[in-house]
C-alpha positions in Angstrom: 52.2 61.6 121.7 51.7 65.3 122.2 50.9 66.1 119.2 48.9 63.4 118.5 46.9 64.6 121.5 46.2 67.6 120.4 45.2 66.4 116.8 42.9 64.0 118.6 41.9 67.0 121.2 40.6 68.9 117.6 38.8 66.1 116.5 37.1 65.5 119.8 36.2 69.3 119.6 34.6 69.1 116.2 32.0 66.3 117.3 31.6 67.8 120.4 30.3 70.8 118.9 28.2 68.8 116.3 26.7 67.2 119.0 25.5 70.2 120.5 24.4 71.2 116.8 21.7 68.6 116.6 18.6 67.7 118.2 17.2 64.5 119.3 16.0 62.5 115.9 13.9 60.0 115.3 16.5 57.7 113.6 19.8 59.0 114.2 23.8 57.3 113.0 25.6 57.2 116.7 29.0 57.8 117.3 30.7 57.2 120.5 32.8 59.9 121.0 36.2 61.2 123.0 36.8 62.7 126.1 38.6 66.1 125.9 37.5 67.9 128.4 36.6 71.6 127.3 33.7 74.3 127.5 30.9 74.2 124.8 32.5 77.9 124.6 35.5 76.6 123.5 34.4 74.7 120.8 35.2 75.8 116.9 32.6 74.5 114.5 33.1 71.5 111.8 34.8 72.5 109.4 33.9 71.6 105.9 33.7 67.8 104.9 34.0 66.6 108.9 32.1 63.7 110.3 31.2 65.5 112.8 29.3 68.2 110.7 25.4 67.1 110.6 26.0 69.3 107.0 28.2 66.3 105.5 25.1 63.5 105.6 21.9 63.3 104.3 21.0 61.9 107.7 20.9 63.1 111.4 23.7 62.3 113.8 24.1 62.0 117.3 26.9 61.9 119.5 27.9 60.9 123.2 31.2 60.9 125.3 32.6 57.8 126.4 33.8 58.7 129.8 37.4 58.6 130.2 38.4 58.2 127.1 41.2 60.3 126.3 43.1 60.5 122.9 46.3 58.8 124.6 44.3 55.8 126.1 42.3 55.3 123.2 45.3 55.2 120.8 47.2 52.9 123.4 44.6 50.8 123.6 43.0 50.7 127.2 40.9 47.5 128.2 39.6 49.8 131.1 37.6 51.9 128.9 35.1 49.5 127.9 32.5 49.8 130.2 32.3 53.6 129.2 31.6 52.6 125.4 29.0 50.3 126.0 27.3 52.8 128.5 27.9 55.4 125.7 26.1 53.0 123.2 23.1 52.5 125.5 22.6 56.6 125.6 23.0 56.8 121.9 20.5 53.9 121.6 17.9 55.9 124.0 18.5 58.9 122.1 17.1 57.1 118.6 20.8 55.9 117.0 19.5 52.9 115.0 22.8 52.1 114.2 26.8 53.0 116.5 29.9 54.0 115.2 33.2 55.3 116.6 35.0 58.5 116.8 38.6 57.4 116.1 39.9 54.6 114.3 41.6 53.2 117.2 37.8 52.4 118.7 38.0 49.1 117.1 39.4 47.4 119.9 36.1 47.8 121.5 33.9 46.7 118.5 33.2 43.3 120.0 32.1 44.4 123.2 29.9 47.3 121.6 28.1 45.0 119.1 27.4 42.6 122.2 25.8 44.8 124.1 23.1 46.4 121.8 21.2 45.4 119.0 21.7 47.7 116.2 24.4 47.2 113.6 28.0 48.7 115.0 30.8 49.9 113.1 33.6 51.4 115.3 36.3 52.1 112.8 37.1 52.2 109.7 39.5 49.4 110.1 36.8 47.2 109.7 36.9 47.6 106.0 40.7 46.3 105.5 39.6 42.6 105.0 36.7 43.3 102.3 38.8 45.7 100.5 41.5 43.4 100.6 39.2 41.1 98.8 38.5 43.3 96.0 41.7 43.9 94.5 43.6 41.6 92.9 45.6 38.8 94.8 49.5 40.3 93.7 47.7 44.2 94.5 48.2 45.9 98.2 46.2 48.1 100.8 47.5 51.4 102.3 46.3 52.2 105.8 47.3 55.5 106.9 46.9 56.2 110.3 47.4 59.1 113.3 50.0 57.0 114.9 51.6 53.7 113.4 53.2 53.1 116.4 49.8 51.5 118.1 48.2 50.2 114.6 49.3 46.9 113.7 47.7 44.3 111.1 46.6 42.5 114.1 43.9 45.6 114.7 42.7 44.8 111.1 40.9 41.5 111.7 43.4 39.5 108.6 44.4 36.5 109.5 45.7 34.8 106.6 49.4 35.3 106.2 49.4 35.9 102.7 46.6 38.5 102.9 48.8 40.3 105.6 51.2 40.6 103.8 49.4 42.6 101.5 48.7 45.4 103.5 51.1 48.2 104.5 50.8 50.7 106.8 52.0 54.3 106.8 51.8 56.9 110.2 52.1 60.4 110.5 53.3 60.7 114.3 55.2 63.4 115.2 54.0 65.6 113.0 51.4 68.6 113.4 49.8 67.7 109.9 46.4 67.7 111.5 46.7 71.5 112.6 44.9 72.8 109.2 43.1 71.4 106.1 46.2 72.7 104.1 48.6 70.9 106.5 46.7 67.9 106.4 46.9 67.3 102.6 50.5 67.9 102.6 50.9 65.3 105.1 48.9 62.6 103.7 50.1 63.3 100.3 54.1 62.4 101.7 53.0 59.9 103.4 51.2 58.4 100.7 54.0 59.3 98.3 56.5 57.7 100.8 54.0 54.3 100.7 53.7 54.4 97.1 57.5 54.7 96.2 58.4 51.7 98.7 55.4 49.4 97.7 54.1 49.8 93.6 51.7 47.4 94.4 49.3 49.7 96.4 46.1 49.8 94.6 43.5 51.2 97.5 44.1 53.2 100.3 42.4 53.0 104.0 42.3 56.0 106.3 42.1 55.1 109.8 41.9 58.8 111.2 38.9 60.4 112.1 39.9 63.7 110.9 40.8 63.0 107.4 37.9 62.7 105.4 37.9 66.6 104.9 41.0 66.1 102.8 40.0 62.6 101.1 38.4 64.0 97.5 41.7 66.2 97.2 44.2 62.6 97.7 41.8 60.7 95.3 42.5 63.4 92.9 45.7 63.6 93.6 46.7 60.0 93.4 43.9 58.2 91.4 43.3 55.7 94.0 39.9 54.4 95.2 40.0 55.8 99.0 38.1 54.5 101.6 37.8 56.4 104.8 35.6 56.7 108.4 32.5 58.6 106.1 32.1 55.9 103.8 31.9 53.5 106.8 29.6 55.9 108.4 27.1 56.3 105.1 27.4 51.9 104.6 26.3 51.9 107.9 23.5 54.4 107.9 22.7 53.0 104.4 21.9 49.2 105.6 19.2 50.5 108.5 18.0 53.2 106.7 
């Protein structure tokens, strides 16, 4: 898990340092962020193509800690964490977010308890996307999800209940690794393990990116592989898109 922390720990960093990039807008996209733990100082700016650069919109957003929320408990899943989201959501709300998103794909365990507990549309993860994409490809076709960790993202986080349509997805991790220490690093380790996914299952016709992170390498594995990609921006921009 160590390196996943620390992959998480850079994430956190880049939409900590976002948020202290932008002011308060009118109408704002919210995400609910990680707890890392670091100075403003410390900080290195979004890089290129991150959700958490304001330069990677065409609309403002805003972004709050949730309390407690620390890469390894928000990958494991804690239940204990979900008072801290919803109290995240309410600041976001005050601060003009007309609509809440997470930081993390692993957030969608507390989608239900976010979307009760404000009024706005939420989104938590990209995750969210696996039954409707599912849906557009044909029935003998099958979706990739790559994710941080494997080890903690089962079909049951993806909201597919039909056995048959389960059976159609496949999910590929990149644990263990330190893929996520550079842009360069990070395409050459979701282009193995999409490589890996793709020599084991023909069938894959769309991939799913649960991670936070890698949007800034998604144009370069849609180029790369000739799959549609769907990641956390283009839940972010459907989101924005439907209050906007």
């Amino acid at each position: 898990m160590a390196s996943i922390a620390k992959m998480m720990t850079l994430a956190a960093s880049q939409r900590k340092k976002a948020g202290s990039m932008t002011t308060q807008p009118r109408r704002a996209l919210g995400i609910i962020g990680l707890e890392i733990g670091l100075a403003p100082g410390e900080f290195p700016p979004p890089e290129p193509g991150s959700v958490f650069n304001p330069a990677t919109f065409d609309f403002p957003i805003i972004i709050e800690t949730a309390a407690g929320a620390l890469t390894d408990r928000v990958i494991r899943g804690d239940p204990a964490l979900e008072p801290a989201y919803i109290e995240a959501a309410g600041r976001l709300i005050g601060r003009g977010a007309v609509a809440i998103t997470g930081d993390c794909g692993f957030s969608i365990r507390h989608q239900a308890a976010v979307a009760a507990s404000v009024k706005v549309p939420v989104a938590m993860s990209s995750l969210l996307l696996a039954p409707t994409l599912l849906r557009q490809l044909p029935a003998d076709a099958k979706l990739a999800v790559v994710t941080a960790d494997s080890r903690h993202c089962g079909v049951d986080l993806l909201g597919v209940d039909d056995l048959a349509a389960r059976s159609r997805v496949v999910i590929g991790g990149m644990e263990g690794d330190t893929w996520w220490t550079s842009v360069a690093k990070m395409e050459a380790g979701v282009s193995t393990c999409v490589a890996r996914l793709r020599a084991a299952h023909p069938e894959i016709a769309a991939l799913l990116f649960e991670c936070t992170l890698l949007p800034k390498v998604t144009p370069a594995i849609r180029r790369i592989t000739g799959l549609p990609i769907y990641d956390t921006a283009t839940l972010y921009r459907m989101t924005f898109a439907s209050v906007a």
